[in-house]
N, C-alpha and C positions, 0 to 999 in steps of 0.2 A: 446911772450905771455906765461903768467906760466901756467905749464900744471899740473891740480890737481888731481892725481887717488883715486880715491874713494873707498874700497872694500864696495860694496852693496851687500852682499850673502844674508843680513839679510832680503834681497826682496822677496828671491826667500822659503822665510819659511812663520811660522804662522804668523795671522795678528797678530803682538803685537807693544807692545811699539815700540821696535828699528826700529822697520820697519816704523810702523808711523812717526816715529821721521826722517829719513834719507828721506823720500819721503815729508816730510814738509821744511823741511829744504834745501835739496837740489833744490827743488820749487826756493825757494827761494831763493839761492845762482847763480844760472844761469844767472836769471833775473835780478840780483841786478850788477854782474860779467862781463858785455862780454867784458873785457881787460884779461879772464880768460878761458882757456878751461879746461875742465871736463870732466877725461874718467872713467866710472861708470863700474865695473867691476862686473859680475852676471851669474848667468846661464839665466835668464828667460828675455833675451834681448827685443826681439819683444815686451815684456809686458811693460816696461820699457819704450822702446821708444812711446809708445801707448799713454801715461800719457796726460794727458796739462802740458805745462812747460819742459817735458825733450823730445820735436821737433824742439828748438832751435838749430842753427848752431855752437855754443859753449859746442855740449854736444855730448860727443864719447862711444854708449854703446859696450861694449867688452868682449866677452864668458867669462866665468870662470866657468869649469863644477863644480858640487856639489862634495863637500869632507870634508873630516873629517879636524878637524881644526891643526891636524899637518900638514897634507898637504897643506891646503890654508894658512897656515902662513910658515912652512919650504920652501915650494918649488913655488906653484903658485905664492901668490904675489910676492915674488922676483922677477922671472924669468919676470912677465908681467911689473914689474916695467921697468928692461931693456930695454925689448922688448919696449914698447910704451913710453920709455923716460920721464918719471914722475918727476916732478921736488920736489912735495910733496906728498906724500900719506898718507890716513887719514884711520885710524881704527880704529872700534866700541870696547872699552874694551881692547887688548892687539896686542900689534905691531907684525910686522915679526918676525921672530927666529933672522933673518941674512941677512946679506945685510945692505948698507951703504943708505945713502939718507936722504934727512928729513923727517920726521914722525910727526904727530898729532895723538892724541890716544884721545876719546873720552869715559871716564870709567866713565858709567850712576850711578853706586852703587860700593859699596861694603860690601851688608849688610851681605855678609858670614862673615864680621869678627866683627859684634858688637852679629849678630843673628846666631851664626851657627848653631845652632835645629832645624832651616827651612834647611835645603843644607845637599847633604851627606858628610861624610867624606873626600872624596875620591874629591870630588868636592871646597872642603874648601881646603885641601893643594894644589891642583892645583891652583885655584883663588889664594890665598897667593903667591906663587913664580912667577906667571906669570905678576899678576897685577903690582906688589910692580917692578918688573922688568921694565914693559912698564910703570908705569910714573917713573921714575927714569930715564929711558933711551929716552923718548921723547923728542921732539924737542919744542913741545906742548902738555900739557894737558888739555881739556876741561869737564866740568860735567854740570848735569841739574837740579843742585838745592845746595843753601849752607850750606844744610846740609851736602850733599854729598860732596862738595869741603873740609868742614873740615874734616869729615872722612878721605879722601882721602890723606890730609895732615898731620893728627894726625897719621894714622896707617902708613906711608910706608915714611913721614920724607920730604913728597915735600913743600916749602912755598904755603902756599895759595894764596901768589900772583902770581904765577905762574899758578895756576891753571884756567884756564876761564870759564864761563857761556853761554850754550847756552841752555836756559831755552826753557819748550816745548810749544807748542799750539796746538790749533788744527786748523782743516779748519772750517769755516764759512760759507761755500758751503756747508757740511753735517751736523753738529751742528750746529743748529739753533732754534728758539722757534715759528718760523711760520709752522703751520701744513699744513694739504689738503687733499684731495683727497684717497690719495695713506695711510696717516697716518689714514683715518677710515680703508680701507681696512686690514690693519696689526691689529686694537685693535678689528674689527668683527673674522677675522679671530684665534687669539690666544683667544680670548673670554675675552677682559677687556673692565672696562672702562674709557675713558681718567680721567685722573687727579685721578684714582680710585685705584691705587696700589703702592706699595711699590715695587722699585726698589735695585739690587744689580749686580755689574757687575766684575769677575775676575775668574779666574782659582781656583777652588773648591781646595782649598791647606788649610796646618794649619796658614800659613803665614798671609793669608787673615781674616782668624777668623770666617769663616760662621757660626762655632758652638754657640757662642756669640750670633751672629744673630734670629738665628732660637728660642735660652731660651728666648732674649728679645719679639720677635714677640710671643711666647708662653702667656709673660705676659699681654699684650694686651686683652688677651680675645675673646669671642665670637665678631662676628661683625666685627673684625677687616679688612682694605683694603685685597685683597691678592700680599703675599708674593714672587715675580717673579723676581729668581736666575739665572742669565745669564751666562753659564763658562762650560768647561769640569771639569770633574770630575778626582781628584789625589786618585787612588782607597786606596793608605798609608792614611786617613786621616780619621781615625774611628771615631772621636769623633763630625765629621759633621753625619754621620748616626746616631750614637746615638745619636745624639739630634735631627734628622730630626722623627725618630723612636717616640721619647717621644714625640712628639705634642701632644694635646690635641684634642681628636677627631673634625672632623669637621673643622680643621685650612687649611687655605687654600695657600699653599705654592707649587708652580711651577716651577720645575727645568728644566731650558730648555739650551740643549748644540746643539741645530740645528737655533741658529739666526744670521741671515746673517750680512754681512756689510750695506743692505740696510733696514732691517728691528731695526738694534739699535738702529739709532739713534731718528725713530720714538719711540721703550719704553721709552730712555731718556728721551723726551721733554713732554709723554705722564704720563709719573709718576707722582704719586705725591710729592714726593720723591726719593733721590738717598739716600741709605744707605750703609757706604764705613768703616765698623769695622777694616781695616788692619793696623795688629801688626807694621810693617815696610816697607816702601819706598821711594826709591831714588828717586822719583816723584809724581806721581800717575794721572796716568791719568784721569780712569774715572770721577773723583769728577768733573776734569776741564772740560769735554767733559757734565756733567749735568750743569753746570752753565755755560755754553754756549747755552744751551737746554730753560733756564730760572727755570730752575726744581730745588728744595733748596736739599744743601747735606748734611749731617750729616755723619762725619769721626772724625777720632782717633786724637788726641794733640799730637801727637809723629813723629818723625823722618822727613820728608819734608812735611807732608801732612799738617800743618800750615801753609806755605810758599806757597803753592797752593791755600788754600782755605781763609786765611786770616779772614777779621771778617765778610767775607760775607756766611759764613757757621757757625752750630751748632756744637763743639767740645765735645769728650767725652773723659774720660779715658783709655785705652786700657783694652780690654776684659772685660770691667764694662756692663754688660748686663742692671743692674739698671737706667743708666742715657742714656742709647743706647733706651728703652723699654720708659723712660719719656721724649725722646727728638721725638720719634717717636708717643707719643699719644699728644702732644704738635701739631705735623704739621697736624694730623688726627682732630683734634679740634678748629686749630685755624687759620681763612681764613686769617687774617689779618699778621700774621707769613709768611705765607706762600709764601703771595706776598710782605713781604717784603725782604725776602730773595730769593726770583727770582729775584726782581731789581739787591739785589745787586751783586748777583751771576753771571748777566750779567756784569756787570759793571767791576767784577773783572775779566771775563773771559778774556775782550777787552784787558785785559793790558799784556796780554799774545799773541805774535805775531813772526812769523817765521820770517819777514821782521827782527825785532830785534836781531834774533838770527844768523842771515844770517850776518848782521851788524858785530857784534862779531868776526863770524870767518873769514870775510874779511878782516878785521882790523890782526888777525893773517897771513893769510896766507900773505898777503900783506908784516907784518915784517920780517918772515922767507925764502918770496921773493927776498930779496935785495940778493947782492952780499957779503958776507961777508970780 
């Protein structure tokens, strides 16, 4: 039986992407695999094995205390490779330092190097040497969108056809457009009302563009839905204060960085809108997690957020507040928009499935299986 080691550290951090991404995925890869064992390597084991889907007999969770990432690439995963006899090991972004074995590297972005005015310096030559290393040197490269597989190819010289697709999803148990009970409780409590607001969902950075956001909302006027920004706060990113500062008295804009994983996806489905201005990404989830909600998005034309949102979303220019501000008085105006792009917004959500992506990398692991 091939035995697949996993580094999952990205479990045991914030809920974001990668973490999404590895517990959908590997969902999936279990279920789909039991000619396949799976040893998930993590600190936060017990939680892990807690899940539905990783209580299967084909899945080995295994310590990895928390550390700095010289350490879980120079010496941990090595040393556990050995130890639990791995026949392939898969890592998020950049492989071990050393040590022999086949390797799957799975690099989501690289948008340090089309955007480096979002990333520090210090953060941009490290990504450069490390990335351009781990796919060059993989056994497998995979990414989550093709945008990012050209990038991917363009900067560091790998073919694209080399590179695979394991595009994201979300779950359908949490993203959903049926409400209840539980979703009045959450719009009583934060004080909205369904279908009554304008949504945004991401880490308050320049990346994302909230500034954009808030002068658009600004043009709206009096009356307008209110304004409910989902995300911590990047305290380097003056120019969301100053624009949050310049409203127009009376605007009503709600920045909240205390919402759970069980109250989001109740604002998603309860929006009337998701509004998603970001400059650059290697995916983007929330757009997809609103059109699974049935909620219509409006996001940027640039970098993969096309390839997400297709033509079942409103597309704007980047940082164009003008067609941000008339795409947003469009869905406040017109019922018949609105549910047309909740149809298709579900429609395009379905085609996006982990079973898929699970496909993918079986299909890989499967050829790097053989014997050579």
């Amino acid at each position: 039986m091939l035995r697949i080691g996993v580094d999952f550290h990205a479990f045991d951090g914030k809920f974001q992407g990668s973490r999404s991404h590895l517990i959908g995925l590997y969902r999936a890869m279990v279920a789909l695999c039991p000619d396949m064992h799976f040893v998930f390597f993590l600190d936060k084991v017990a939680e892990l094995a807690a899940l539905p889907g990783f209580d299967r007999p084909n899945v080995t969770c295994v310590h990895m205390p928390p550390a700095n990432p010289l350490v879980r690439l120079g010496w941990q995963l090595p040393r556990l490779r050995r130890r639990h006899q791995i026949d392939i090991l898969h890592t998020q972004y950049i492989t071990p330092l050393w040590g022999g074995g086949r390797t799957v590297v799975t690099i989501h972005d690289v948008l340090f190097e089309p955007f480096p005015q979002f990333f520090t310096p210090f953060f941009v030559w490290r990504s450069r040497w490390l990335f351009r290393r781990s796919a060059c040197r993989a056994d497998a490269v995979m990414t989550v969108s093709e945008y990012s597989r050209q990038e991917i190819a363009h900067r560091y010289g790998v073919p694209a056809s080399r590179i695979g697709l394991l595009l994201n999803a979300v779950d359908p148990l949490v993203f959903h457009p049926a409400g209840g009970a539980s979703d009045d409780e959450v719009m009583s409590r934060r004080g909205l009302l369904p279908r009554g607001f304008f949504l945004t969902v991401g880490r308050i950075e320049p990346r994302k563009d909230h500034a954009t956001l808030l002068r658009a909302y600004a043009r709206l006027g009096t009356g307008a839905p209110p304004l409910v920004i989902v995300g911590q706060r990047d305290f380097g990113y003056g120019d969301f204060e100053a624009a949050l500062a310049a409203l127009p008295r009376g605007a009503d804009v709600r920045v909240w960085s205390d919402v759970g994983d069980e109250e989001l996806p109740v604002l998603m489905r309860q929006a009337m809108a998701m509004a998603y201005p970001s400059l650059a990404e290697g995916f983007g989830m929330p757009p997809l997690e609103a059109m699974a909600c049935g909620t219509p998005v409006i996001t940027t034309s640039t970098t993969a957020l096309p390839e997400v949102v297709g033509d079942a979303g409103l597309l704007m220019p980047p940082g164009d507040e003008v067609s941000l501000a008339a795409h947003m008085q469009c869905l406040m105006n017109d019922q018949g928009l609105r549910t047309t792009l909740s149809r298709k917004g579900l429609e395009r959500a379905a085609c996006f499935t982990w079973d898929a992506a699970a496909r993918n990398l079986r299909a890989v692991m499967q050829r790097l299986g053989k014997p050579h």
